[in-house]
Residue, then its C-alpha position, 0 to 999 in steps of 0.5 A: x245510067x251511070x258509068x261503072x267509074x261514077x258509081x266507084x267514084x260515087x261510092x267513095x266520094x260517100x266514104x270521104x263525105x260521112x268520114x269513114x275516109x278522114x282528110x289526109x288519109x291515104x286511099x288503097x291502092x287502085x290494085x286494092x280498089x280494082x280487087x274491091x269493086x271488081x273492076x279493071x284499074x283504068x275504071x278505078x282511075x277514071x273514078x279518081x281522076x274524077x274525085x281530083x278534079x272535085x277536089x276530094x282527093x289528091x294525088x301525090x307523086x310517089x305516095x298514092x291518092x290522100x283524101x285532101x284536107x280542108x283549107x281554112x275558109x276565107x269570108x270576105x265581106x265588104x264590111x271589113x273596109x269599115x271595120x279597117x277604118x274604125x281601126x285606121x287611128x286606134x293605138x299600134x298595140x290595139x291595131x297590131x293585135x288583129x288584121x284584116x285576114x284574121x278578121x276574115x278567117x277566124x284565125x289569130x295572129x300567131x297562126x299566120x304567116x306573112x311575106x310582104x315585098x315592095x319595089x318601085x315602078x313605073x305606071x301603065x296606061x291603065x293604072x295611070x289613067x286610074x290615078x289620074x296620073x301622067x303614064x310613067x308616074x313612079x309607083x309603089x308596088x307591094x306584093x302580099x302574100x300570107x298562108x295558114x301556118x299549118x298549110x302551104x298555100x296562101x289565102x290570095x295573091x295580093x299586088x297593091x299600087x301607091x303612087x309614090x310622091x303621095x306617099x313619100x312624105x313618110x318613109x316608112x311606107x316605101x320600105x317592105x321591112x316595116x310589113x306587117x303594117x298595124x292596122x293595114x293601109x288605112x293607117x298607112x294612108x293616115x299618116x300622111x293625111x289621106x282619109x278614105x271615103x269610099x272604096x270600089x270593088x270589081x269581081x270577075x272569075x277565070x280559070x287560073x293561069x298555071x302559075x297562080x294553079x301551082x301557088x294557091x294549090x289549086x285542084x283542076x277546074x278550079x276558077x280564081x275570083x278576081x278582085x280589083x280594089x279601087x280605094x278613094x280619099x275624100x275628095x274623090x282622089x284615087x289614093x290606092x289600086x289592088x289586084x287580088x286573085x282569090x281561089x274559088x275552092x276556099x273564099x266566100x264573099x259576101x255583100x251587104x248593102x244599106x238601103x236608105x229609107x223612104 
């Protein structure tokens, strides 16, 4: 039998799901609530306390309980790496006029805000044993992040890792100010005559740390999908590792696989 909490809490979570409660739309005040559903106000605030950790609902200080707003939704399926590498040697106009988030979000480029920032660094064991390099091996490390211009939080959190000398024979690579890169890091990779010939995903899922909960908004309970992005050249070679952390309240990922025929 349920709690008279779940039932107030049932009874609205209705309201915000047929729209009567619209996103963005401030809930009375757990006064008000209590004097509606003839219950105490630490009942009202077991309701709510439940609907935020369902992420219907949040909580702002000073200002009372919004219905939460619904974030862009993020489809990433692994077809996109061929379709970043049918672009990789297209002309820059044609390349700079979509990228790989407006592929996955239905958004266009001027709806996008973008921070790119790079510096060097030194490869771990692990990410050194991974490119086939000796540890200490200076790297490129890139960190992404881009949002929604009409909301605060990103879409991921995105470390990518070049090995410099691999690299280095074009400068522009080493340098964040050329970011946004048209046609991403195939046609980075290009220009210096690397061609990919098959990239590798591992996903796994965790709760997040507070630092990624407060980055990407996250209400509690919320797990981040992790992805580690294994990029290989045509010879087999290692040419390019990402690590992107993806909030599980807004990212679908989907994988379609070609099977060979008998």
């Amino acid at each position: 039998m349920a709690n008279a909490y779940e039932k107030i809490a049932d009874d609205l979570r209705q309201s915000i799901r047929a729209g009567q409660l619209a996103p963005g739309e401030r809930l009375p005040s757990e006064t008000a609530l209590a004097e509606k559903y003839g219950r105490s106000v630490p009942t009202i605030r077991d309701a709510l306390r439940l609907l935020r950790s369902e992420g219907l609902i949040e909580k702002q200080h000073g200002r009372g309980n919004f219905v939460r707003k619904t974030r862009t939704a993020v489809l990433r399926t692994n077809l996109r790496h061929q379709w970043e590498k049918n672009r990789a040697r297209e002309p820059e106009e044609r390349r700079a006029a979509t990228g790989a988030t407006e592929h996955d979000t239905g958004l266009q480029v001027n709806d996008l805000v973008f921070h790119a920032s790079y510096r060097e660094a030194k490869a771990s064991k692990e990410i050194a044993e991974a490119f086939g390099v000796p540890e200490d091996s200076a790297l490129i490390e890139r960190t992404y992040r881009t949002r929604y211009a009409a909301e605060r939080a990103p879409f991921a959190l995105v470390t990518s890792y070049l090995v410099r000398d691999m690299v280095a024979d074009n400068p522009d690579l080493l340098d964040a100010a050329n970011e946004p890169w048209p046609g991403g890091t195939q046609n980075q990779l290009f220009t210096v005559g690397i061609e990919l010939g098959r990239i590798e995903e591992r996903v796994t899922a965790r709760p997040p740390t507070p630092e990624e909960a407060e980055e990407l908004e996250l209400e509690p309970g919320t797990a981040v999908i992790l992805l580690r992005k294994t990029s290989y050249d045509t010879d087999g070679r290692v040419v390019e590792l990402s690590d992107i952390t993806l909030p599980g309240d807004r990212t679908e990922m989907t994988f379609t696989t070609a099977l060979e025929r008998w």
